[in-house]
KEKE-3310 file (N, C-alpha, C; in steps of 0.2 Angstrom, whole numbers, plus 5000, padded with zeros to 4 digits):
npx = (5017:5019:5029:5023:5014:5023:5029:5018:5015:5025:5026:5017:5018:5028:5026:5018:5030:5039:5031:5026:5042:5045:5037:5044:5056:5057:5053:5065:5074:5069:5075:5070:5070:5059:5053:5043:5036:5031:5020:5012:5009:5001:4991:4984:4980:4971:4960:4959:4954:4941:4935:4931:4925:4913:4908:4907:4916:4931:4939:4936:4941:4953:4957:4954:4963:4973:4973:4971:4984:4992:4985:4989:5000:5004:5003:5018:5022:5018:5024:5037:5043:5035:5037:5049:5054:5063:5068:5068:5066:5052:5046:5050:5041:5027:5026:5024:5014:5002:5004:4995:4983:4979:4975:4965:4955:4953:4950:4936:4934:4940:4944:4933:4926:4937:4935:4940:4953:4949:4958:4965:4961:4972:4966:4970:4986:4986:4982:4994:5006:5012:5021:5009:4998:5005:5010:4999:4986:4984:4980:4974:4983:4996:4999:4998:5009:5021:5016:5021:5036:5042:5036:5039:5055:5054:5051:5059:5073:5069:5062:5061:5055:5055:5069:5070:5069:5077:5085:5085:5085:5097:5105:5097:5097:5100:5095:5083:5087:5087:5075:5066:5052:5057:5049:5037:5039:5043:5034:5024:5032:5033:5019:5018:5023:5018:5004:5009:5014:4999:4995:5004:5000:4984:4986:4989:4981:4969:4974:4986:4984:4968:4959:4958:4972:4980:4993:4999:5006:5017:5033:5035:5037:5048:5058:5056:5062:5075:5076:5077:5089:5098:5093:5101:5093:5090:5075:5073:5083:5077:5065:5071:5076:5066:5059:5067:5068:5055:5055:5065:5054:5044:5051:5052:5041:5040:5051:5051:5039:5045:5053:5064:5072:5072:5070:5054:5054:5069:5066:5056:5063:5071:5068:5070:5085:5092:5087:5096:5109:5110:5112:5124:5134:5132:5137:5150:5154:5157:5161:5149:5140:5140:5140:5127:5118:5105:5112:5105:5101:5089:5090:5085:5077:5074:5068:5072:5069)
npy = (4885:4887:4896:4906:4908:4915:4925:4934:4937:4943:4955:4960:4963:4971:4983:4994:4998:5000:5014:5022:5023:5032:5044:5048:5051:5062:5072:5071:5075:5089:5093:5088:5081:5069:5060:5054:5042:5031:5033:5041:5030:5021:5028:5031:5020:5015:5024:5024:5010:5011:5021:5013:5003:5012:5016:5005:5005:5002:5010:5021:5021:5019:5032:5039:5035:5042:5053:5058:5054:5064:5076:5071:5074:5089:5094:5091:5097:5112:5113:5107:5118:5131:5133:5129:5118:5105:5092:5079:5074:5079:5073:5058:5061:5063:5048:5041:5048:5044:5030:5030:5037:5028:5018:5021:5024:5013:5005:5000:4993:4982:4964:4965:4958:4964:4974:4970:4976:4975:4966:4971:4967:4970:4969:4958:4957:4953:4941:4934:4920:4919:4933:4938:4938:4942:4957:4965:4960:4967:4975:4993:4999:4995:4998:5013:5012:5009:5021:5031:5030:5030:5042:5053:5050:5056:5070:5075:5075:5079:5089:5111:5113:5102:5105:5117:5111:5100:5111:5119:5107:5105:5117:5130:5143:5149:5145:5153:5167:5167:5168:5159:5149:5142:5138:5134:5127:5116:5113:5108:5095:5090:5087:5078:5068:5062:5061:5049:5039:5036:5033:5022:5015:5014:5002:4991:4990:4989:4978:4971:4966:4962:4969:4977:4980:4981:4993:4987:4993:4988:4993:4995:5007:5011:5004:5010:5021:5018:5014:5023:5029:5019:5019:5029:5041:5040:5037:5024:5015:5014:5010:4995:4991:4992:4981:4971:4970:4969:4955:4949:4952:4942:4930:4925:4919:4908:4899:4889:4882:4876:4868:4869:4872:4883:4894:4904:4919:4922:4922:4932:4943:4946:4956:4968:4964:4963:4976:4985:4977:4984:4996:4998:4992:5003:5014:5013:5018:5032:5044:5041:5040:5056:5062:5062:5064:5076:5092:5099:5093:5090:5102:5117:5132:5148:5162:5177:5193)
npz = (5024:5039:5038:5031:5040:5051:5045:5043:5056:5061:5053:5056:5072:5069:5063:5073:5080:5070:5066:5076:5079:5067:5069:5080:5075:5066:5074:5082:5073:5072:5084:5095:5109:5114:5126:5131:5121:5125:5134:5124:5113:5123:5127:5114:5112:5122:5119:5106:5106:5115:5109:5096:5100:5107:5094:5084:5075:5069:5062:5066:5077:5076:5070:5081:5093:5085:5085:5098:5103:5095:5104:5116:5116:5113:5127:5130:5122:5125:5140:5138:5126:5127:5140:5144:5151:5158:5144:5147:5157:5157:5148:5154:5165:5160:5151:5162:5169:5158:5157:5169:5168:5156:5162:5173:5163:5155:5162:5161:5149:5152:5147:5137:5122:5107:5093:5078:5067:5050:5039:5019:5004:4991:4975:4961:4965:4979:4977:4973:4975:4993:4992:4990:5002:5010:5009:5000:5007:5019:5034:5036:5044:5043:5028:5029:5036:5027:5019:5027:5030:5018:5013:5026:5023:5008:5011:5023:5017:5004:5000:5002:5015:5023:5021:5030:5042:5046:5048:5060:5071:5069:5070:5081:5084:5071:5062:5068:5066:5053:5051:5052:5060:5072:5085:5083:5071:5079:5086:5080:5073:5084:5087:5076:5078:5092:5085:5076:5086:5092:5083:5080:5095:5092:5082:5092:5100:5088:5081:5083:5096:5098:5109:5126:5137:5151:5151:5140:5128:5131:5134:5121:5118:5121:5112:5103:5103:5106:5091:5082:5086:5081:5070:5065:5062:5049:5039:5030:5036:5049:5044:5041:5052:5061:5057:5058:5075:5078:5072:5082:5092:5090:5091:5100:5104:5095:5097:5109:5104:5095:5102:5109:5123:5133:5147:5148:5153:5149:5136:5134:5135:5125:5116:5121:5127:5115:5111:5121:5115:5104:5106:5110:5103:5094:5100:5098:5087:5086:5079:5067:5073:5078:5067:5061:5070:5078:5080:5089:5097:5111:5117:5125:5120:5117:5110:5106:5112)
capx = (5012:5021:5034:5020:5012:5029:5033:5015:5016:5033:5024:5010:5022:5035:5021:5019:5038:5041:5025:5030:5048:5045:5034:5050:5064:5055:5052:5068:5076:5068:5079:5067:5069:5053:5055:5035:5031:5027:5015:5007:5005:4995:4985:4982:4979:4966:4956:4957:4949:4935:4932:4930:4918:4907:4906:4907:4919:4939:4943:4934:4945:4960:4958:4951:4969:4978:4970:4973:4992:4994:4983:4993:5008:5004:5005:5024:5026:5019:5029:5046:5043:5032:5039:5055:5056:5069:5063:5070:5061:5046:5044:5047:5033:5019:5027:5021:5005:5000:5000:4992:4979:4977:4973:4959:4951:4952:4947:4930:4935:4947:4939:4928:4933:4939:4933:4948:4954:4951:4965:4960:4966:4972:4964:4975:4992:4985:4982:5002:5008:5016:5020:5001:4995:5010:5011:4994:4982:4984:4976:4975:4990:5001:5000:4998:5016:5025:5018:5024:5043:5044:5032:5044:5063:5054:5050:5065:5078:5068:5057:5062:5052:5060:5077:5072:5067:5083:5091:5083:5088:5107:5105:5091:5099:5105:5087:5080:5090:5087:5066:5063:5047:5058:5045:5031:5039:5046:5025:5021:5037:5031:5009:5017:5027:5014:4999:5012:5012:4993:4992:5003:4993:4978:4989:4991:4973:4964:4976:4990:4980:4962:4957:4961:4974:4983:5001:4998:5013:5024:5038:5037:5039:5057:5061:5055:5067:5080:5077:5078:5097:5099:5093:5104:5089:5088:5068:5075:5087:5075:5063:5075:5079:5059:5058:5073:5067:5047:5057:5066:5048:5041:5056:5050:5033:5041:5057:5047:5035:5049:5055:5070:5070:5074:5064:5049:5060:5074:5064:5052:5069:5076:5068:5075:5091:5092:5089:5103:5115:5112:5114:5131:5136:5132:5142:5158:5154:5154:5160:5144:5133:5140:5137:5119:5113:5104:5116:5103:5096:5087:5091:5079:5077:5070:5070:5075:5063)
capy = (4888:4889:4900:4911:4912:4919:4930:4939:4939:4947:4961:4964:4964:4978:4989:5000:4999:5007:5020:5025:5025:5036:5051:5051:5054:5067:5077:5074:5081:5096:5094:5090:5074:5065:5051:5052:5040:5025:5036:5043:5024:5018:5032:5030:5011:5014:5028:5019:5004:5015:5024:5007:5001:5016:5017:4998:5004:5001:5015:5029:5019:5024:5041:5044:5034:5045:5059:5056:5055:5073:5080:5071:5076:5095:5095:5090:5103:5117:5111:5110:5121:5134:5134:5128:5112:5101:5088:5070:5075:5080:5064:5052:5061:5062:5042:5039:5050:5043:5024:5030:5039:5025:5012:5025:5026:5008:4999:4996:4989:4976:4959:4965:4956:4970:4974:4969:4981:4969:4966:4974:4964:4973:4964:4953:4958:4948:4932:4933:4918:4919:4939:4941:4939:4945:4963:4963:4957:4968:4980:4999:5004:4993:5001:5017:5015:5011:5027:5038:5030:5035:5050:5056:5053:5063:5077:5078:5075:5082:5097:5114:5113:5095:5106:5122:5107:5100:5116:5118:5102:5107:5125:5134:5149:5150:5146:5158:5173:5169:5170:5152:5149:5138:5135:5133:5121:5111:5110:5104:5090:5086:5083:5074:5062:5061:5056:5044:5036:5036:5027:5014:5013:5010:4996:4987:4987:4985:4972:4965:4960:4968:4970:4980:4974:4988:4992:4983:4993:4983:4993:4996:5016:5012:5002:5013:5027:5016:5013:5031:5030:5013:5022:5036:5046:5037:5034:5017:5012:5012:5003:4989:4990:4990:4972:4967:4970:4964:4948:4946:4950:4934:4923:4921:4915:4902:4894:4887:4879:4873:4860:4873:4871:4890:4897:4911:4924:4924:4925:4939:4949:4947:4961:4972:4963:4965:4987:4984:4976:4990:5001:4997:4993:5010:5019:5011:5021:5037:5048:5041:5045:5061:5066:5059:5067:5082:5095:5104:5087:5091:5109:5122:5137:5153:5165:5184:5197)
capz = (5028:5043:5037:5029:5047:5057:5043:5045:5064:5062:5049:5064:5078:5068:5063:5078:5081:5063:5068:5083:5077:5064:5072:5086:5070:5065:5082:5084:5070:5076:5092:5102:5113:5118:5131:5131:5118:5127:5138:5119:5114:5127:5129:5109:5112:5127:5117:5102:5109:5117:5103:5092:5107:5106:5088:5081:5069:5069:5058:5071:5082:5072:5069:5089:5094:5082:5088:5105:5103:5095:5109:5123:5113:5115:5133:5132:5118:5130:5144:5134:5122:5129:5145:5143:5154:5153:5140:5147:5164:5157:5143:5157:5167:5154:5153:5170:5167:5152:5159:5176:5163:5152:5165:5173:5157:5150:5167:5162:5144:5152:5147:5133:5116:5104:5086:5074:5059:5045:5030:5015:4998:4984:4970:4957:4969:4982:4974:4971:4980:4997:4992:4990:5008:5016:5006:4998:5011:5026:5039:5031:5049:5039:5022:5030:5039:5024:5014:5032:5029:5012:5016:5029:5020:5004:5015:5028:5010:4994:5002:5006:5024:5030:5025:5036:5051:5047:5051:5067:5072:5070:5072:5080:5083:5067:5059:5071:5064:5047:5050:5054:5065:5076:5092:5080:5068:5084:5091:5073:5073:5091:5085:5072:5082:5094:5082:5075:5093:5094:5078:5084:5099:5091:5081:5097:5105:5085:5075:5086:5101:5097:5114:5131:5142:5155:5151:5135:5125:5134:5132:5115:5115:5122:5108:5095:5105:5103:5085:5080:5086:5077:5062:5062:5060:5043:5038:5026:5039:5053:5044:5042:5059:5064:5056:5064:5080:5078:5072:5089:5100:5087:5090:5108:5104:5091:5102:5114:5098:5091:5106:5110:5128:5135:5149:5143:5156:5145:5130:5133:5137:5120:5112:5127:5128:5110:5111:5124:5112:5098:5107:5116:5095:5091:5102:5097:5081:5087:5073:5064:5077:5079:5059:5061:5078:5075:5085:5095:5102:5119:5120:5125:5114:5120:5105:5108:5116)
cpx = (5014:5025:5030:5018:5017:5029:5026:5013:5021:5029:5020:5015:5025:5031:5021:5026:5039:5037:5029:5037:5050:5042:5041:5055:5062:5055:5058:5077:5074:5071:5078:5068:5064:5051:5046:5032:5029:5020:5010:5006:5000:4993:4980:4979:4972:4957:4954:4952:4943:4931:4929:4922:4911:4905:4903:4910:4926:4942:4942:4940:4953:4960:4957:4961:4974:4977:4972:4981:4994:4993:4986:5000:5010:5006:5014:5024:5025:5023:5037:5048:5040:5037:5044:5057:5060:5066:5063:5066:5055:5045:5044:5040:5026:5020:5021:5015:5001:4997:4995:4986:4973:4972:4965:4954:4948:4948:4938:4931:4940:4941:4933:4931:4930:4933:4939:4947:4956:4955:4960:4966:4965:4969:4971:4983:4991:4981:4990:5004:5011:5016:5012:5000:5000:5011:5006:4990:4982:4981:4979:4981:4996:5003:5002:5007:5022:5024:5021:5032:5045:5041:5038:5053:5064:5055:5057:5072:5078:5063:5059:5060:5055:5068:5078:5070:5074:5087:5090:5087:5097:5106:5100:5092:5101:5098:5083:5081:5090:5077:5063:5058:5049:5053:5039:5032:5041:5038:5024:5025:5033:5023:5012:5019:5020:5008:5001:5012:5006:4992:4995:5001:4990:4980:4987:4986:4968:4967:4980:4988:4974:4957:4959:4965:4978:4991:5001:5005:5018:5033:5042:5039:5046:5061:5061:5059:5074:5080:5080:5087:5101:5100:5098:5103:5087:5082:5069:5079:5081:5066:5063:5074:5072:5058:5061:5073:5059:5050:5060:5060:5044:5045:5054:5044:5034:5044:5053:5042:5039:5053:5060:5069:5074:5069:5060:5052:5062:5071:5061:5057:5071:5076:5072:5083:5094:5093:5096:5110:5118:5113:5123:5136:5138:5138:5148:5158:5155:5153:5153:5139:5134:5138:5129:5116:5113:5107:5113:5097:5093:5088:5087:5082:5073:5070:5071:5069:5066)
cpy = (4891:4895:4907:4915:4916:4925:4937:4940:4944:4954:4964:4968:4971:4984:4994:5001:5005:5015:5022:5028:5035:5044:5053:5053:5060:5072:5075:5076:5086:5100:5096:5083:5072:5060:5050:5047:5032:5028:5038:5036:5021:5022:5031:5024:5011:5019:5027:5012:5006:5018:5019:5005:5001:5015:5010:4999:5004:5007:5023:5026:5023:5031:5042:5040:5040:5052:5062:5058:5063:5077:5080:5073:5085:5098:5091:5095:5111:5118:5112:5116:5129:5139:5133:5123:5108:5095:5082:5070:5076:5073:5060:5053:5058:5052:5039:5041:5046:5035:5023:5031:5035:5019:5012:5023:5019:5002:4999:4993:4983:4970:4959:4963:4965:4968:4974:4973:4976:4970:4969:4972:4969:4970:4963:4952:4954:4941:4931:4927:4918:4926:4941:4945:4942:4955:4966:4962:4960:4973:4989:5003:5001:4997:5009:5019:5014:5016:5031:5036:5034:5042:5056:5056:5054:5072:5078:5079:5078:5088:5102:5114:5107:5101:5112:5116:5103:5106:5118:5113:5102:5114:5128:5141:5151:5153:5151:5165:5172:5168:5163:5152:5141:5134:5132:5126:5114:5108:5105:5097:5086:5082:5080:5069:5061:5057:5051:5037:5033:5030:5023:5010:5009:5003:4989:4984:4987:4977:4970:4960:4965:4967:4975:4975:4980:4986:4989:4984:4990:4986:4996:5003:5016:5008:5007:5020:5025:5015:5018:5032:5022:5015:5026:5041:5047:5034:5026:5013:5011:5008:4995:4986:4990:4985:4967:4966:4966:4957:4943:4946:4944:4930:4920:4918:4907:4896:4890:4879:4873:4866:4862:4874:4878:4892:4905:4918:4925:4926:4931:4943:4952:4954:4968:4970:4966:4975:4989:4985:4980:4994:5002:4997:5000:5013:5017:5017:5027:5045:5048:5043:5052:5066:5069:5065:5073:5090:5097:5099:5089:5098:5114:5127:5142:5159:5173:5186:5202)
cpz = (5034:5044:5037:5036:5052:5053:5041:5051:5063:5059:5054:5071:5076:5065:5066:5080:5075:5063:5073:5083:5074:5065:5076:5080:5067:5069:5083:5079:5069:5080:5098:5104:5116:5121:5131:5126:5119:5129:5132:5116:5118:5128:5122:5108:5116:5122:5108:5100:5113:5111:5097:5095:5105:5100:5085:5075:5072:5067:5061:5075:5080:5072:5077:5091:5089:5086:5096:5107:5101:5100:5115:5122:5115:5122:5132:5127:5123:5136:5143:5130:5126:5136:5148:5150:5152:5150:5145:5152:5163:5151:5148:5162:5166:5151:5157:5171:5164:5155:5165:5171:5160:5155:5168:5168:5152:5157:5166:5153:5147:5152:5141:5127:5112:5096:5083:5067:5055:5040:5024:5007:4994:4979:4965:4962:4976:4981:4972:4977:4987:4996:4993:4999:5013:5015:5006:4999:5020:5029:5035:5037:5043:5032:5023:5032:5034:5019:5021:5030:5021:5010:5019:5024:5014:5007:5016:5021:5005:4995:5004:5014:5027:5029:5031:5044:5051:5050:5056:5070:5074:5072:5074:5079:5077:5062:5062:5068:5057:5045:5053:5057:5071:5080:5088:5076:5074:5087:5085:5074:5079:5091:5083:5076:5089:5090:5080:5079:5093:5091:5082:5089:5097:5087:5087:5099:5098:5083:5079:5093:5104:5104:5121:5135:5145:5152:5144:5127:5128:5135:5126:5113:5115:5118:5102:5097:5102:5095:5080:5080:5081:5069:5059:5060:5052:5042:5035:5032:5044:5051:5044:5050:5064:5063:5059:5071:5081:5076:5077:5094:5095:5089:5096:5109:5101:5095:5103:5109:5096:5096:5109:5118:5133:5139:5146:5148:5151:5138:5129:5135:5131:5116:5116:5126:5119:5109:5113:5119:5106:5100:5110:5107:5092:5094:5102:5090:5082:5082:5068:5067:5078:5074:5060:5066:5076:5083:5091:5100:5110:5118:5121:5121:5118:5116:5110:5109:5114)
residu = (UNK:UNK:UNK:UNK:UNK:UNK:UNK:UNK:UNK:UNK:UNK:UNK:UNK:UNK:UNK:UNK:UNK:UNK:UNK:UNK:UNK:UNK:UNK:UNK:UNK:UNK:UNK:UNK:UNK:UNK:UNK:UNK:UNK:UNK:UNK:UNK:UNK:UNK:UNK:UNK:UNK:UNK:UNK:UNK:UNK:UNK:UNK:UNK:UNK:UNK:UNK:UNK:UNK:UNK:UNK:UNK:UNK:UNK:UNK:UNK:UNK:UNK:UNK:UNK:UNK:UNK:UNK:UNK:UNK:UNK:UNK:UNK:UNK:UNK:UNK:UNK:UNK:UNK:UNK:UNK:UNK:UNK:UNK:UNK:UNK:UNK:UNK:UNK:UNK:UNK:UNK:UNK:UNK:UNK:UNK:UNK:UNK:UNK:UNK:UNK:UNK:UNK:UNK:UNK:UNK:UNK:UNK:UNK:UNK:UNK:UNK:UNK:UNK:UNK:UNK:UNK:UNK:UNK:UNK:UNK:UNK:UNK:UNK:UNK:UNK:UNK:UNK:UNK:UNK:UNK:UNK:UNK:UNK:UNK:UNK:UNK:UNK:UNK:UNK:UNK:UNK:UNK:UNK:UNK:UNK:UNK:UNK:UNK:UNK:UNK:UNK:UNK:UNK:UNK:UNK:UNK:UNK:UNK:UNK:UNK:UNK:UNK:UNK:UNK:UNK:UNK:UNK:UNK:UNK:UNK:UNK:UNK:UNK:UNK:UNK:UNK:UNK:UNK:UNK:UNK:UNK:UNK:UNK:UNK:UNK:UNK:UNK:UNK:UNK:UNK:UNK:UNK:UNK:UNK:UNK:UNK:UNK:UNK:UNK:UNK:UNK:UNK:UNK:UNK:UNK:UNK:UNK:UNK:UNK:UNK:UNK:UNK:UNK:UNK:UNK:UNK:UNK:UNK:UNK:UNK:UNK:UNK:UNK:UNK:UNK:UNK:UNK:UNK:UNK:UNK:UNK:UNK:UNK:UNK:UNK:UNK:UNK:UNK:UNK:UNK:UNK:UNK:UNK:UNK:UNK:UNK:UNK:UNK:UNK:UNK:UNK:UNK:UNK:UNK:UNK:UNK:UNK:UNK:UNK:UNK:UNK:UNK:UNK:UNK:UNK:UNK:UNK:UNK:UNK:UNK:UNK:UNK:UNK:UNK:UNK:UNK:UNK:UNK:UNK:UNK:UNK:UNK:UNK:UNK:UNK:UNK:UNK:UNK:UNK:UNK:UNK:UNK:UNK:UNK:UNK:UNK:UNK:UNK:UNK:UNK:UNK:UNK:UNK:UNK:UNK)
# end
């Protein structure tokens, strides 16, 4: 029972990782880089949790949090895209808006309990022992983030449209001269990645701690950046590697449980220390990062006149 109880914490925990992950590989197989998606989180968490409030439903919460994140998403696509701002500068911006934003807007929910997005069993599949409740027994963000994984790496691999968004991504110039809608498909790439944030968001403030708390992404946007390069820009890969990381921000909660005598400093680091250590791994590889990374990473684009 105990075992069951960490290994559905861990499932809660890697959810908005794998969300949030997955909106940012897709934007930026585009080749567009978005440091914005803590700042699309937390706003999707605060506006989700309001919109829950007002309504007394979870599932308005969800969609007004997804919603949310597309719409605060656009403002980095007109900025980058539109206007041709350098991205990394304007992502950490909308960052730092985003929280300032968030905090405005949530200060009179702090303190109030939330409405929680109930588990929704599949019938016969969750009576499966131990599998049941873990697979079989969960909130409908859950379900939804393992169809976006295999959603996204049918698209980006098995669809003519992931392969002209692939080709941008390595070529725009290339794409652009063979008709492409470049800047159009890069807006779209960027909502999606966007409302993928938001959802996470509303993960965070209905199902993993269904309440308002300021700053409450914790940081999480900057792992799910970092996973993206863990992945390789791999949908399968960077699912692995969302669990694998949700399993490091639970191991801090356990330790301690367990009679492990380590101060909670060192522990609340680990999920950071950890992005840290993949990342410094990776770049020993660099031929494989270099295959992977889609050529035209960060680059503004300004089509012909």
């Amino acid at each position: 029972m105990i075992a069951e109880a960490i290994l559905l914490t861990i499932i809660t925990a890697s959810t908005p990782l794998v969300i949030a992950a997955m909106g940012e590989l897709v934007t930026e197989r585009s080749g567009v880089l978005n440091l914005g998606v803590e700042g699309m989180m937390i706003i999707g968490a605060v506006c989700a949790f309001a919109a829950t409030q007002a309504t007394g439903s979870p599932y308005i919460g969800v969609l007004a949090g997804t919603v949310s994140g597309a719409l605060y998403s656009l403002l980095f696509g007109f900025l980058t895209l539109t206007l041709v701002a350098n991205q990394v500068a304007t992502g950490l911006a909308l960052t730092i808006l985003g929280l300032g934003v968030s905090g405005m807007i949530g200060e009179n929910y702090v303190g109030l309990p939330g409405i929680k997005l109930q588990p929704i069993a599949i019938p016969l599949l969750s009576d499966i022992p131990v599998i049941g409740p873990l697979l079989f027994r969960q909130d409908i963000i859950f379900y939804l983030s393992i169809a976006l994984v295999a959603g996204v790496n049918w698209f980006l691999f098995k669809s003519r449209l992931g392969l002209k968004l692939r080709a941008i991504g390595d070529n725009h110039g290339s794409a652009h001269a063979l008709g492409i809608g470049v800047i159009r498909s890069r807006y779209l790439a960027v909502m999606f990645g966007g409302a993928c944030a938001g959802l996470a968001g509303a993960q965070l403030s209905l199902v993993y701690t269904p309440q308002w708390v300021e700053n409450m992404s914790a940081g999480r946007g900057w792992i799910a950046l970092a996973l993206v390069v863990f992945a390789s820009w791999r949908p399968w890969r960077l699912l692995a590697g969302g669990y694998l990381f949700g399993a490091v921000t639970i191991l801090q909660l356990h330790v301690q449980a367990l009679g492990i005598d380590i101060p909670s400093q060192v522990l609340s680091a680990l999920p950071y220390v950890a992005t840290v250590v993949v990342l410094i791994l990776i770049s020993h590889n660099r031929r494989t990062t270099l295959i992977n990374t889609p050529a035209c990473l960060g680059k503004p684009f300004v089509p012909d006149r």
